[in-house]
VOMARTOR-886428 format. One line per field, with one value per atom (N, C-alpha, C, O): atom name; residue number from 1; x negated, y negated, z; residue in three letters. Coordinates in pm, 1 decimal, decimal comma. Layout:
N
atom: [CA:...]
nr: [NUM:...]
xx: [X:...]
yy: [Y:...]
zz: [Z:...]
rest: [ALA:...]
END
This chain:
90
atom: [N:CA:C:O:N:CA:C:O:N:CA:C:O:N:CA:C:O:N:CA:C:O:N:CA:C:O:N:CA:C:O:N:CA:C:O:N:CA:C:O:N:CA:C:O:N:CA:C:O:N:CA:C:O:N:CA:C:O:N:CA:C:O:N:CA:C:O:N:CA:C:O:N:CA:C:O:N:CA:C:O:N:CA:C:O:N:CA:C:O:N:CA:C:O:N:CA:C:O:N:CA:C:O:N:CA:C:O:N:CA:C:O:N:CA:C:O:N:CA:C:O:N:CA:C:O:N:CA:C:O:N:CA:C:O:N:CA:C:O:N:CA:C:O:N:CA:C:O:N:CA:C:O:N:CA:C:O:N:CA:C:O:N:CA:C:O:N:CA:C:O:N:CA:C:O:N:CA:C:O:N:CA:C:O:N:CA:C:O:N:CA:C:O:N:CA:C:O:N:CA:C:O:N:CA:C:O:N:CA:C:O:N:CA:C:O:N:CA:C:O:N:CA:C:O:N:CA:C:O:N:CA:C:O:N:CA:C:O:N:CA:C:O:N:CA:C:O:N:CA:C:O:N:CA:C:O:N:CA:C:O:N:CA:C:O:N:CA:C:O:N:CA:C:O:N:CA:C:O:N:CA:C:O:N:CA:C:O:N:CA:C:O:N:CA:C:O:N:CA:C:O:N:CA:C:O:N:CA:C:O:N:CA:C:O:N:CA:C:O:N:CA:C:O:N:CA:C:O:N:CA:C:O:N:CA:C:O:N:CA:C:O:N:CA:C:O:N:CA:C:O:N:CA:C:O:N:CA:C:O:N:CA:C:O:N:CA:C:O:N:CA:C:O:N:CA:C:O:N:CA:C:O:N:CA:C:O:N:CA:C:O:N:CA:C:O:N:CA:C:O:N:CA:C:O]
nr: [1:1:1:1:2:2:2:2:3:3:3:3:4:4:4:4:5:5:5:5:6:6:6:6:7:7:7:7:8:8:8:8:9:9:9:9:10:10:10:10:11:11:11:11:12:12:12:12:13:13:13:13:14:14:14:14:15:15:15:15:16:16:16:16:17:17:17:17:18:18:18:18:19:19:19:19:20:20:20:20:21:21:21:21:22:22:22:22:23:23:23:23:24:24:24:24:25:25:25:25:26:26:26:26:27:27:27:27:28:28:28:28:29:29:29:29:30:30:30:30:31:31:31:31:32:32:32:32:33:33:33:33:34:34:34:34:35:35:35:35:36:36:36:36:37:37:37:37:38:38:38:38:39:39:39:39:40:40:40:40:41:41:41:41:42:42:42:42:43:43:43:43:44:44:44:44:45:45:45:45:46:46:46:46:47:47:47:47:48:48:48:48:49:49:49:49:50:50:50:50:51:51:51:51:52:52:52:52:53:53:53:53:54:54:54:54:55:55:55:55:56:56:56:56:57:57:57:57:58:58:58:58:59:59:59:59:60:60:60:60:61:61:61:61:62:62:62:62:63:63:63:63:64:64:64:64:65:65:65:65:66:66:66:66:67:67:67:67:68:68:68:68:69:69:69:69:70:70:70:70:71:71:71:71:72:72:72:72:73:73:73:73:74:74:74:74:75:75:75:75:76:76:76:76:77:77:77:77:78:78:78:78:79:79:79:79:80:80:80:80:81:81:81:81:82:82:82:82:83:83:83:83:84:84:84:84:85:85:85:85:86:86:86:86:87:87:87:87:88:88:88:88:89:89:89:89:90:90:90:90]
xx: [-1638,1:-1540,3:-1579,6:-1692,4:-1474,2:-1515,1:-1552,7:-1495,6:-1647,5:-1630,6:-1493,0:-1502,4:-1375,0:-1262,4:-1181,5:-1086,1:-1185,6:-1145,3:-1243,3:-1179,9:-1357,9:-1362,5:-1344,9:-1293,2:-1379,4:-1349,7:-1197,1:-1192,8:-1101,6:-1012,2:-950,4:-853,9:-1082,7:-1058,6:-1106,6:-1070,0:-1213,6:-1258,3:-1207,7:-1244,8:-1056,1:-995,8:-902,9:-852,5:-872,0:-763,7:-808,6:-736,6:-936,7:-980,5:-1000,6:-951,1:-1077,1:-1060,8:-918,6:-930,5:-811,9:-647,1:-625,9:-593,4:-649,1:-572,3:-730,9:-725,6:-869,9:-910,6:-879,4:-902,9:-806,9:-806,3:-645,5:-591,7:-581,6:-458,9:-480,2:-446,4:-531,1:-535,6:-623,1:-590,2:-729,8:-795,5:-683,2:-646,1:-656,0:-603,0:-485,1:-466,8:-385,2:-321,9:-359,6:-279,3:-500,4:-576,6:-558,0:-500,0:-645,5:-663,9:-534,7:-536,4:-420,0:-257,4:-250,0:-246,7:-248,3:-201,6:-262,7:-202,5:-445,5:-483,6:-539,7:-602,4:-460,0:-460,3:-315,8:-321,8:-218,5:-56,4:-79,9:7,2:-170,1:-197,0:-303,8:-340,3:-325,0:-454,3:-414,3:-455,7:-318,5:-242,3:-84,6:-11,1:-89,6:67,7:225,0:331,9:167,2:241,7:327,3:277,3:459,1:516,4:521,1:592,9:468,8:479,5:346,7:357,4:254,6:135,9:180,8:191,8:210,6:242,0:316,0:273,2:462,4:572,2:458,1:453,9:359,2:343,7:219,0:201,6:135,3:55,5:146,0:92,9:278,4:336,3:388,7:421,8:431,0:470,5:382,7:409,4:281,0:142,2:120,4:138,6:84,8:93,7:211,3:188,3:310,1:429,7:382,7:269,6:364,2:322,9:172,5:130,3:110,3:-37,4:8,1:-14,2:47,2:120,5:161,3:123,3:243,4:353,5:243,1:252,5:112,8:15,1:-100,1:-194,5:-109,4:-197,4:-112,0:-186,4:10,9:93,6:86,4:-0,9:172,7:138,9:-28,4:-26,3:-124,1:-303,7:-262,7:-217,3:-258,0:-268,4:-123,2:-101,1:-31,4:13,5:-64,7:-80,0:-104,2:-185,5:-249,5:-246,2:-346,3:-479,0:-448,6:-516,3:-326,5:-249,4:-196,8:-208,7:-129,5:-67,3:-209,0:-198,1:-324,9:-424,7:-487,8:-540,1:-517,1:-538,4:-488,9:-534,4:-359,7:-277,1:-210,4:-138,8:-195,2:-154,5:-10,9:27,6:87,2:237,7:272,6:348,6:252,7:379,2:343,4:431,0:204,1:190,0:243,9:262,4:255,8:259,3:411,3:484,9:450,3:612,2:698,1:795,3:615,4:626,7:558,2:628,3:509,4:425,8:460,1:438,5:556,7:652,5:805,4:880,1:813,4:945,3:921,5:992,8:826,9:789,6:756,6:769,4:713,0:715,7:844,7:859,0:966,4:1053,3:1135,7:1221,3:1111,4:1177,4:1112,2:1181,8:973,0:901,8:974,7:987,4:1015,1:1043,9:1211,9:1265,5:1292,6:1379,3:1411,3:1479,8:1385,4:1368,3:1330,0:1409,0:1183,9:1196,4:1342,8:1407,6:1373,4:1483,4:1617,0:1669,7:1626,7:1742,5:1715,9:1802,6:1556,0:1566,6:1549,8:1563,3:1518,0:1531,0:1640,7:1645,9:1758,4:1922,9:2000,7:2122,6:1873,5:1977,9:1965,3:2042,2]
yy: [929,0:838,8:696,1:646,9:643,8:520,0:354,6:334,2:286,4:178,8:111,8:81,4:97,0:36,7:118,7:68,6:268,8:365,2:393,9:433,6:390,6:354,5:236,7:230,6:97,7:-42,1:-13,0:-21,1:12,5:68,2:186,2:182,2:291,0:348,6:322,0:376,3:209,0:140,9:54,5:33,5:-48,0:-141,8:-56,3:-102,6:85,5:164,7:164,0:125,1:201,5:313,8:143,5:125,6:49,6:-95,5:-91,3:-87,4:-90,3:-168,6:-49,1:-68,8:87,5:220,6:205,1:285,4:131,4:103,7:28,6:44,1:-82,6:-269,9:-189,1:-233,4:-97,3:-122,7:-23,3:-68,0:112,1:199,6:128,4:168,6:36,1:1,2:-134,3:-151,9:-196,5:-331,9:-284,4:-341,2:-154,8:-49,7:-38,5:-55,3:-6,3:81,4:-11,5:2,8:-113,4:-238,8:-325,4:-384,5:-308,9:-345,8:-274,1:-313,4:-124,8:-42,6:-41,9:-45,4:-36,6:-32,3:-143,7:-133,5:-299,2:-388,5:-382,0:-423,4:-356,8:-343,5:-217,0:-201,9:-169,3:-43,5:-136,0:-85,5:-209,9:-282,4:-377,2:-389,3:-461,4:-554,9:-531,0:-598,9:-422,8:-356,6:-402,3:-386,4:-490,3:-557,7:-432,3:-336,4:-481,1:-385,3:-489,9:-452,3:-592,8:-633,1:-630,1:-644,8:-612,3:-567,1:-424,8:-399,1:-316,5:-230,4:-197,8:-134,4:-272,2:-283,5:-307,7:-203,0:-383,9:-488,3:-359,5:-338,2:-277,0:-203,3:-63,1:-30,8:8,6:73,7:22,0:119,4:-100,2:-188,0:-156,0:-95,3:-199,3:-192,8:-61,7:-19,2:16,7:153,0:248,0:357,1:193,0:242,9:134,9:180,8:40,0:-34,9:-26,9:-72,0:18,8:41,9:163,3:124,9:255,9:303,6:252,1:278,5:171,9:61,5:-24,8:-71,6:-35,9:-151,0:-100,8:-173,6:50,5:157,4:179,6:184,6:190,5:208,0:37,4:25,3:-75,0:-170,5:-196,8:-287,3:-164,1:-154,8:-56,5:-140,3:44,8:112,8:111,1:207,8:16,9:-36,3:-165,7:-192,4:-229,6:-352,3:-329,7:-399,0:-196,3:-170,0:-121,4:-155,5:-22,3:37,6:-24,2:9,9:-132,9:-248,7:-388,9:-503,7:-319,1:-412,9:-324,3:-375,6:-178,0:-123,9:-45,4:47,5:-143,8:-102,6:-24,1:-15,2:76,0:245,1:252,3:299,6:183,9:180,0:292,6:258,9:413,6:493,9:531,9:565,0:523,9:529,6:409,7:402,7:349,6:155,1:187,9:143,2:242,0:221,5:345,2:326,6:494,6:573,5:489,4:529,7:443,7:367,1:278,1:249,2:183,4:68,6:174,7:140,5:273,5:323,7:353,2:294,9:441,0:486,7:335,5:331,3:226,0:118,3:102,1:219,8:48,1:78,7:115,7:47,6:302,3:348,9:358,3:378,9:341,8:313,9:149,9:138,8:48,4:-79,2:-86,3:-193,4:23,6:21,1:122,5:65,8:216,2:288,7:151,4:112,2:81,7:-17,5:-93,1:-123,9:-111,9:-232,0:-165,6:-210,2:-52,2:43,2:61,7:51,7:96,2:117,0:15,4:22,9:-107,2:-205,2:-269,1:-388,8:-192,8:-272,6:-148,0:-133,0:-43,6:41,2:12,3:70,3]
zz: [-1697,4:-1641,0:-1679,5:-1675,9:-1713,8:-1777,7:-1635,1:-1528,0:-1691,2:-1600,7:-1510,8:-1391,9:-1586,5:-1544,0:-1499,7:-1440,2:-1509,5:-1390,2:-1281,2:-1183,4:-1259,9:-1128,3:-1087,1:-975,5:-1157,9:-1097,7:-1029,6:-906,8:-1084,2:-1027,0:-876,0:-799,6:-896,8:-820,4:-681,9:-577,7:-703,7:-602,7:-530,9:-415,4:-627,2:-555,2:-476,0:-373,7:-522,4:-433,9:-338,7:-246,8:-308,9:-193,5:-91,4:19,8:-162,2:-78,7:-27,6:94,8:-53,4:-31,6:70,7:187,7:11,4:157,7:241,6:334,7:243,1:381,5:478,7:598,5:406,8:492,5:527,9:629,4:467,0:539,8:647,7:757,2:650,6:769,2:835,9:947,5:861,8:928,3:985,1:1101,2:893,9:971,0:1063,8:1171,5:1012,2:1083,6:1236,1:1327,9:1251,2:1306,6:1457,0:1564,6:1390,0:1512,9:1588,9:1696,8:1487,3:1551,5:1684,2:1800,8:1611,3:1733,1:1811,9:1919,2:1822,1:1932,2:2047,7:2153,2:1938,1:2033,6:2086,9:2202,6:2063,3:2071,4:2231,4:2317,2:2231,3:2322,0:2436,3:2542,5:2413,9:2502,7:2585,1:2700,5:2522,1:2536,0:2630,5:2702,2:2589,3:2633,5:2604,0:2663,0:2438,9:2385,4:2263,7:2204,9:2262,2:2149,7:2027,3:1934,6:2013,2:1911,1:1792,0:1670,3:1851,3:1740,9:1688,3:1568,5:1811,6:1771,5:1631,3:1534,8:1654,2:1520,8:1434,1:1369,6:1390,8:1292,0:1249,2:1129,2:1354,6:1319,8:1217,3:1111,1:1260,9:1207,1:1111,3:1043,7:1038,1:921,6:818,7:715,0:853,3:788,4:771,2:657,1:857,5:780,6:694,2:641,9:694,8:605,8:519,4:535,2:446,9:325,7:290,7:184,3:362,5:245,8:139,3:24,5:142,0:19,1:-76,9:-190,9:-47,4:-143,5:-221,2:-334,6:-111,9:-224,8:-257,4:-288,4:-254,6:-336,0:-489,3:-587,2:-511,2:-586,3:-673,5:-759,5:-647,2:-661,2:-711,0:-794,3:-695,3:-684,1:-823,9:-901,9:-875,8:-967,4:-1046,0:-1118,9:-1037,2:-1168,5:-1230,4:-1349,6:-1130,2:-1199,5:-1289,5:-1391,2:-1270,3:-1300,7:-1424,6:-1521,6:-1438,1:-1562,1:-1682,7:-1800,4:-1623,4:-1740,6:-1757,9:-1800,9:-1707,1:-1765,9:-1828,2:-1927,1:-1817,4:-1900,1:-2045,1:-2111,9:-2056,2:-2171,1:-2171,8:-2271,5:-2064,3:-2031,9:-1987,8:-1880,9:-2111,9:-2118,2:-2049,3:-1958,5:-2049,3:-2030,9:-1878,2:-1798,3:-1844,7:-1707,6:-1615,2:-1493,7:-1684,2:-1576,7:-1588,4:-1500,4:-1662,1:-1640,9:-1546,1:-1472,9:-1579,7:-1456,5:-1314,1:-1221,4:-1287,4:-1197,7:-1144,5:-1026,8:-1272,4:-1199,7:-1136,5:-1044,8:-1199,3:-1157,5:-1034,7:-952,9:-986,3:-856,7:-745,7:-623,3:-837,0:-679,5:-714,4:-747,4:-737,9:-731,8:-664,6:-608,1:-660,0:-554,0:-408,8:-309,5:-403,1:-255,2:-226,7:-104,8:-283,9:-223,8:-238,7:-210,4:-281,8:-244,6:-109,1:-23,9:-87,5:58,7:161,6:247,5:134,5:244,5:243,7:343,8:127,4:167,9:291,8:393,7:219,3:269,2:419,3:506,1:444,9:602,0:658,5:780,6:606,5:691,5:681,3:709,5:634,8:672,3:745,4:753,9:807,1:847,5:1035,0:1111,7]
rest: [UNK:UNK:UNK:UNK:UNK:UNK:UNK:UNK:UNK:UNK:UNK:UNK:UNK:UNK:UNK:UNK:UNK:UNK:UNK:UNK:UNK:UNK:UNK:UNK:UNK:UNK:UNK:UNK:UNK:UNK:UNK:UNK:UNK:UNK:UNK:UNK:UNK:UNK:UNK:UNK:UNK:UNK:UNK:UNK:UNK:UNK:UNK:UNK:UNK:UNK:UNK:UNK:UNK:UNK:UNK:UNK:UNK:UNK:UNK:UNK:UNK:UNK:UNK:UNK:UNK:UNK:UNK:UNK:UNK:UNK:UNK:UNK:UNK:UNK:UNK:UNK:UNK:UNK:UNK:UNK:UNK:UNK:UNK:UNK:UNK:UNK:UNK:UNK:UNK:UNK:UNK:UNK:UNK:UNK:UNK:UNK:UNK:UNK:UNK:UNK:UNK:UNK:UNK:UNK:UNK:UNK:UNK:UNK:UNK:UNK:UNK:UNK:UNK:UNK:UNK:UNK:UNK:UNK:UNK:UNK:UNK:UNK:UNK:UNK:UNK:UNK:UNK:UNK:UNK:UNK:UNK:UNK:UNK:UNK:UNK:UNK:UNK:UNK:UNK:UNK:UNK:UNK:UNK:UNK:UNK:UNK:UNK:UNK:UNK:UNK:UNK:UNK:UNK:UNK:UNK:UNK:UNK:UNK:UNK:UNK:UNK:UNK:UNK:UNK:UNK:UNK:UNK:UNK:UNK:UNK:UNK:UNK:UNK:UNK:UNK:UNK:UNK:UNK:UNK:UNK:UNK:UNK:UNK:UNK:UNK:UNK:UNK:UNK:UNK:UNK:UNK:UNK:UNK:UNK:UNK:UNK:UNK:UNK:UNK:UNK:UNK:UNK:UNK:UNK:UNK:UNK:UNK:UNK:UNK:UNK:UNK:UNK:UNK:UNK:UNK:UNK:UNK:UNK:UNK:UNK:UNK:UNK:UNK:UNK:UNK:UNK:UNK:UNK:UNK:UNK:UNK:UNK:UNK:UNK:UNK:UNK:UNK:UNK:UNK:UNK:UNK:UNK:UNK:UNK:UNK:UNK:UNK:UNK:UNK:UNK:UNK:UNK:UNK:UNK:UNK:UNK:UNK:UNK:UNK:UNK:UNK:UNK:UNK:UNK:UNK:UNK:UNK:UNK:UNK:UNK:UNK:UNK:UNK:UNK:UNK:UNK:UNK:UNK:UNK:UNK:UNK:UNK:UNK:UNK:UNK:UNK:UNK:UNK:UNK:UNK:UNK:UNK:UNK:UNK:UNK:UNK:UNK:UNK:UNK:UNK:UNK:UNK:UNK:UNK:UNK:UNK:UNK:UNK:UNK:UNK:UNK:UNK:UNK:UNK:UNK:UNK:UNK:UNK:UNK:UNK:UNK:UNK:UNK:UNK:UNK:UNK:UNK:UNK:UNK:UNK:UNK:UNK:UNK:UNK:UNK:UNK:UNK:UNK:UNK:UNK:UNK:UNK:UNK:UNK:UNK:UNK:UNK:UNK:UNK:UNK:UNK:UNK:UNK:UNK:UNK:UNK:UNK:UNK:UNK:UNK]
END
């Protein structure tokens, strides 16, 4: 495995920790607090750390030259940031 696939696989696993963790601490101050608004912002956050694991490994793709993946890769954020748009006008 080459150096710049794990440098890579390392910024993933960094971006899906800080988001289930930063996730983590919404909800269970949103639960502490007895506030519904950390809550929302804790479930936000966990429906978009996906979106910036995806986002995280096209970067990594179109810096590693890897056309036909970065462009399956851009297609798929794509359709993950058009679903957000859609459910958030529904």
């Amino acid at each position: 495995m080459s150096p710049r696939v794990r440098t890579l696989e390392r910024v993933v696993e960094a971006a899906l920790t800080a988001g289930v963790a930063g996730s983590g601490l919404l909800l269970v101050a949103g639960l502490v607090l007895g506030s519904t608004a950390p809550l929302w912002w804790g479930v936000l956050l966990l429906i978009l750390t996906p979106v910036a694991r995806v986002l995280v490994v096209t970067v990594g793709l179109i810096l590693d030259h890897d056309w036909l993946f970065a462009g399956v890769s851009l297609f798929v954020l794509g359709v993950l940031l058009s679903s957000v748009y859609v459910s958030g006008r529904l």
